[in-house]
N, C-alpha and C positions, 0 to 999 in steps of 0.2 A: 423601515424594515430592511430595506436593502443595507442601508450602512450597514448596522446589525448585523445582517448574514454574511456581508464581504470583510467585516473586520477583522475576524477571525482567519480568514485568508492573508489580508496584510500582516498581521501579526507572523504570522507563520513562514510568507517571503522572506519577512524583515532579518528573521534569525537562522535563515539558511547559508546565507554566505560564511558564518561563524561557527556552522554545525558539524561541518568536517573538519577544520582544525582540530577543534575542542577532543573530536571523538580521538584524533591521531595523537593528540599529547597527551590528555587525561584517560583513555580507554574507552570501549564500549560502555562498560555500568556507570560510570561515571556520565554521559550522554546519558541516560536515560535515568540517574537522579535528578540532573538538572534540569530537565522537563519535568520529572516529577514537582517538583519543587514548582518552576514558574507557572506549572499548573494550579499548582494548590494557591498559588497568588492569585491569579487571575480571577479563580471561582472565588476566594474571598472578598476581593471587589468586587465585582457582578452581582453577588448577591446579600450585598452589603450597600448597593449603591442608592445614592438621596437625590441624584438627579440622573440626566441622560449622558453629560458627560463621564461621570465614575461609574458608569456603565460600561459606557463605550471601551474605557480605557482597560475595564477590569476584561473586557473580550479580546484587545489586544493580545496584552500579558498573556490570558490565556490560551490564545494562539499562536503564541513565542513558544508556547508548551506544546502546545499541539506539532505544530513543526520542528524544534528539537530534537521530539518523539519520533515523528515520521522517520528521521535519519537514523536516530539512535539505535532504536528497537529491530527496523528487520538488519539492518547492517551487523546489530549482535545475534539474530537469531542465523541469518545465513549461515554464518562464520562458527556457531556453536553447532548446530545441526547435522549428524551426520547425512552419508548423501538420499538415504532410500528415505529419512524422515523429514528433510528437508521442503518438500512441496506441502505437505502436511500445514508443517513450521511457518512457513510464510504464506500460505494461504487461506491459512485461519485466524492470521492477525488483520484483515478488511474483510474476515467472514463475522467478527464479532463486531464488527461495525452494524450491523443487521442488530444483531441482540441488545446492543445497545440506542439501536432508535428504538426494537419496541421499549424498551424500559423505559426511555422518552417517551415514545408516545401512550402509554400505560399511564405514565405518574402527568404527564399535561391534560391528559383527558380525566383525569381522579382531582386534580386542581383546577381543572376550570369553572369550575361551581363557586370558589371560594372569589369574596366579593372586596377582596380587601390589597397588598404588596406580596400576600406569601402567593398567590398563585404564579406568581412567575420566579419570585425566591424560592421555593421548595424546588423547584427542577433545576435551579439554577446551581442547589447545595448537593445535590444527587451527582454532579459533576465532579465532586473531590473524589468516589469509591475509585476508579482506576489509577488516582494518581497514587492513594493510600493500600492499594493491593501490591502497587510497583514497589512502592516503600518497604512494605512490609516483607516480598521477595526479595527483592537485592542483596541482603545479609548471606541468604543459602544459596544461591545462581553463583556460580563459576564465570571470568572473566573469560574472554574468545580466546582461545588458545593461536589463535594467528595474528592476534594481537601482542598475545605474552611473548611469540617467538620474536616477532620484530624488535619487541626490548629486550631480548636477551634471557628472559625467563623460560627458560626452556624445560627445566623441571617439573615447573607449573603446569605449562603447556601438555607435557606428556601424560601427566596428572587427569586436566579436564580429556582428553583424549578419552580415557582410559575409561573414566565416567562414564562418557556419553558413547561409548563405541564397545566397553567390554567388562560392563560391571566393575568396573576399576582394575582389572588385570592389565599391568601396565606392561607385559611383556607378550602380550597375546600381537601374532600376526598382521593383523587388519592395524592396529593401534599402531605397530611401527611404521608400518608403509606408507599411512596414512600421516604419519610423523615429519617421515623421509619427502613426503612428496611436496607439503605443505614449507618445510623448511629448502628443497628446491624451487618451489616457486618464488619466495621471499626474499631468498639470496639471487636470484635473476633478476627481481626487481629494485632490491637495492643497485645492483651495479646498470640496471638501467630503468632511473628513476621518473615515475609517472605522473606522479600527480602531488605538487607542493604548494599549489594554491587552483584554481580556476583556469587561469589561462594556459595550465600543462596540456590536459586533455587533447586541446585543437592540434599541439604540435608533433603528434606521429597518428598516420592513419587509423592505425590498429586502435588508439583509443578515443578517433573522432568517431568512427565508426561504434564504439562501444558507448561512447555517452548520446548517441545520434537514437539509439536503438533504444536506452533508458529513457532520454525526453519522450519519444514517440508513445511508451507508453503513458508517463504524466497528462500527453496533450489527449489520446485517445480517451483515456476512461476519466477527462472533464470534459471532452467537447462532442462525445457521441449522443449526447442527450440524456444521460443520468443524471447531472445536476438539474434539468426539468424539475423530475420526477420527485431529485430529495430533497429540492430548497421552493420547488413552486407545486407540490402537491395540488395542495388547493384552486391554484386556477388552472391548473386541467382540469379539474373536478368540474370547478364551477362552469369551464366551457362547453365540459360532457354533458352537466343538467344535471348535477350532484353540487346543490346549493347551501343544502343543509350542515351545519358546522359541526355536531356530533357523528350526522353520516361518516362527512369527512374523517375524522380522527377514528373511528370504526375500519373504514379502509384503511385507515395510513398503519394504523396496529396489524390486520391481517396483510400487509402490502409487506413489511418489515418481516413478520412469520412468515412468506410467502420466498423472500428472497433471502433470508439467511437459509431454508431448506436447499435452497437453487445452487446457494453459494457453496455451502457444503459440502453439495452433492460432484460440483467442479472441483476443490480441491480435494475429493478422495481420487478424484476419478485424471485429476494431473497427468500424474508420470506413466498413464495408459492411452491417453489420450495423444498428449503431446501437446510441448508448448504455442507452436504456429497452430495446428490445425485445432485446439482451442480456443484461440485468438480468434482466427477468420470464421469459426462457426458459431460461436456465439456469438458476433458481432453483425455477422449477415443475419441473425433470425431475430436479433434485437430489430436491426433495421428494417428489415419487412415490419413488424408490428408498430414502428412507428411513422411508416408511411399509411398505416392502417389508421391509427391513432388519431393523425391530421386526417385523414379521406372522411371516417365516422365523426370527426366533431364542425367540421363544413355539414354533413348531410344533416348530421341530426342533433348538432349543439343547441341549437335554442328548443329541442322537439321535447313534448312531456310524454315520447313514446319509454315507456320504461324497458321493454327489451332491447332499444336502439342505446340506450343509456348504459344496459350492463353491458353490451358489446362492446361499447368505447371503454367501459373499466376494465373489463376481460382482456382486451388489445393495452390496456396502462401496463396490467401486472405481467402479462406476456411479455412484453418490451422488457419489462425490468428483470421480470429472473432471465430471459436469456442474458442480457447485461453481466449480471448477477451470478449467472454460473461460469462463465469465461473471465470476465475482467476481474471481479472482485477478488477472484483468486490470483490471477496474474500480474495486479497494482504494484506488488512488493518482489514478488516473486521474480521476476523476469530481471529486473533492473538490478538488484541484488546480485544474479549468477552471470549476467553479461559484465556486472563491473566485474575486474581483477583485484587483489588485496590494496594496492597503493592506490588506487584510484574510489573503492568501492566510498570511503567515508564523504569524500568531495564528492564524486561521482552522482551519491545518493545526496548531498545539497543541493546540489545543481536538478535534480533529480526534482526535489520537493518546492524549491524555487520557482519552477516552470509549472507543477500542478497547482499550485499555489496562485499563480499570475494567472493560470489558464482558469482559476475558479475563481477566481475574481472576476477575471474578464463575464465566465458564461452569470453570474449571481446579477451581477451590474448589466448584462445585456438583456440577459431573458425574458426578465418580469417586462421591458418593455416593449421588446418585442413580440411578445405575446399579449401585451394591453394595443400595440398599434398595429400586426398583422394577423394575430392570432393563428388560426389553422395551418399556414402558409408556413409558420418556424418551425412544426412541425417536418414538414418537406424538402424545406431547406439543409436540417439538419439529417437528416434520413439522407438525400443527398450526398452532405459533405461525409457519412459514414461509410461511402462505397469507397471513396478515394482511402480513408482509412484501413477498410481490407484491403484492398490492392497494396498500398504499403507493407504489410505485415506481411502478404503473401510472396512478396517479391525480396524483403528485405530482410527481414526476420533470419537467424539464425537458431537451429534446433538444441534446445540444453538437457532437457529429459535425459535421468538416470547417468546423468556423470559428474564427478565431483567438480568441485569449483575448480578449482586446477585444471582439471581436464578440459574444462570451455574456454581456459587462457589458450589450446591449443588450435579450437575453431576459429583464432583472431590473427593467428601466427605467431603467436606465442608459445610453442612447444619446444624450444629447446631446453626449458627448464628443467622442463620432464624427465630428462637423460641426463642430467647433466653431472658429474663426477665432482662435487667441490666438499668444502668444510666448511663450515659455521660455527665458529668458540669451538670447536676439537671436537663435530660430529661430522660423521663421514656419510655424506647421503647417497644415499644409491638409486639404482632406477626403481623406483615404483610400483606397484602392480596399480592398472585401470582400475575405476571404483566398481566393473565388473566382476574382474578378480577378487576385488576386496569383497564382494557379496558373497563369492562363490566361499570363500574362506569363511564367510562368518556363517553362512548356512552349513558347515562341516560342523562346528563348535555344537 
């Protein structure tokens, strides 16, 4: 079972080293066919497969997709999204994470009756609707306009602008500025270039610090104790005294509606909140309930007290929505607006490589150490999550309510902002803040 659940993780390291070229020479939509695609390979093996090995492999492929995806997708959502819809944008792409376990756990608990290969082939075929929604979208979705300007499409570019910023009035205020500032960051980055494989990042401060700040989230939201919760359900269950195997999948469905509401609720509530002080408070109130979690299943794990039993469930789903209303909104979100353009497509491989490695590690460690100390990884982990907010509180920089451009100037990157140049015979000018550019579009 362990293979099985960590495979899909190696799958997903495997093709991150390849996930930011690909995005930087073929474009955004093009990343996110291509996962489409090895997606729909993968579920056709998996649930097509006559033994364990064309199983195993059909989970690989499929997490060649799944990690593709990770890169592909928020890196074209950032870059597409204007600024006040952007927390929105990327934090409701790991809030339908949620809607898609329950729909797992909905159709694995409607097949677990069935006595024959389709109970675990029907959930396995249920796998292909997001790669065939992505398919089916990509014809009408506009390519990232800060892609198009990097090749010289700058017509294009002004175009999707104009879409996504002003009903298509491509001469409206907000759309220029927005233009202008986008095509000054780009030309500061070509003449000081960031990232043309892996090992760029390390070589100036400004973007070891930038990709230091995207891993930290990779490693936080696999190694705070969520992967427990999503790959070893069951034996917290079983250690709380919730043995029953319908029980279980009863929970895991209301556990899933419990923390896409939570998740939800964090990303409307983003760009009011803020980035740090959503970090460190939903990650301190996770970790109080899972030092609860471990305290109740020492007292009363082997106990047939049924109110001691739902208290340890009450402290599972508590742990998880706080998780759930801070991290799962912030997964894509954060790493996305700390990378800069030249660095974001690599940036976010590197990115997915290390959540990747990091859920591997916690899938392959967990299950056994929770069969050899049980309560105690609780503790442990709740532990190693205080060192995790201290990080965030001390290192974290604030991105809330400013365009991507604008956070290149929280790194020391602001001279682009100002900067007087031409690009193919356009003349950039300084900018207005994405404050400015509000105030303008709330006049309209």
């Amino acid at each position: 079972m362990a293979a099985s659940s960590t495979i899909i993780w190696v799958g997903s390291a495997a093709v991150s080293p390849f996930g930011g070229i690909l995005l930087d020479k073929l474009g955004r939509k093009n990343g996110m066919l291509s996962a489409a695609i090895l997606s729909l390979t993968g579920v056709a093996l998996q649930s097509a497969a006559q033994d364990i090995a064309m199983f195993i492999v059909g989970r690989f492929i499929l997490g060649c997709g799944v990690g593709l995806g990770s890169i592909a997708c928020p890196t074209y959502a950032s870059e597409v999204a204007p600024t006040k819809y952007r927390p929105v944008m990327l934090g409701f792409y790991y809030d339908i994470w949620y809607f898609g376990g329950m729909i797992a756990a909905i159709v694995t608990y409607g097949t677990s009756q069935i006595e024959n290969t389709w109970s675990w082939r029907l959930p396995s075929l249920f796998q292909v609707l997001p790669s065939v929604l992505c398919l089916a979208m990509l014809p009408v979705i506009p390519e990232s306009p800060r892609w198009l300007i990097s090749q010289g499409e700058h017509d294009k570019a002004r175009h999707v602008l104009a879409v996504t910023m002003a009903n298509g009035d491509i001469t409206d205020a907000g759309v220029l500025d927005a233009y202008d500032q986008i095509c000054g960051t780009i030309a500061f980055e070509k003449e000081n270039p960031a990232s043309h494989n892996w090992l760029e990042p390390i070589k100036s401060p400004s973007n070891r610090k930038r990709v230091t700040l995207a891993v930290s989230v990779a490693i936080i939201g696999n190694l705070s104790g969520s992967a427990i919760a999503s790959y070893w359900l069951g034996t917290m269950l079983s250690q709380a005294g919730v043995t029953d195997t319908y029980s279980q999948l009863q929970i895991n469905i209301a556990l899933n509606v419990w923390c896409f509401a939570c998740a939800v609720a964090g990303t409307l509530l983003a760009d009011k909140i803020g980035r740090k002080p959503l970090g460190i408070g939903s990650l301190t109130f996770a970790l109080i309930f899972l030092y609860l979690v471990g305290i109740f299943t020492k007292l009363y794990g082997s106990s047939t007290d049924t109110s001691a039993i739902y208290g340890t469930v009450a402290c599972i789903f508590l742990f998880q929505g706080g998780y759930s209303f801070g991290w799962t909104t912030l997964l894509v979100m954060y790493p996305t607006e700390v990378l800069n353009f030249s660095l974001r497509a690599n940036g976010m491989a590197i990115y997915t490589f290390t959540s990747n490695s990091a859920g591997v590690f916690a899938t392959f460690i967990m299950p056994f150490a929770l069969e050899n100390i049980g309560w105690r990884m609780y503790i442990i982990n709740a532990s190693w999550d205080i060192l995790e907010v201290l990080f965030v509180a001390f290192f974290w920089v604030e991105t809330k309510r400013r365009s991507l451009e604008e956070i290149d100037a929280l790194f020391g990157s602001s001279d682009h902002l100002t900067v007087d140049d031409t690009i193919e015979g356009h003349e950039v000018k300084e900018p207005h803040t994405s404050t400015q550019l509000d105030k303008i579009e709330s006049k309209r």
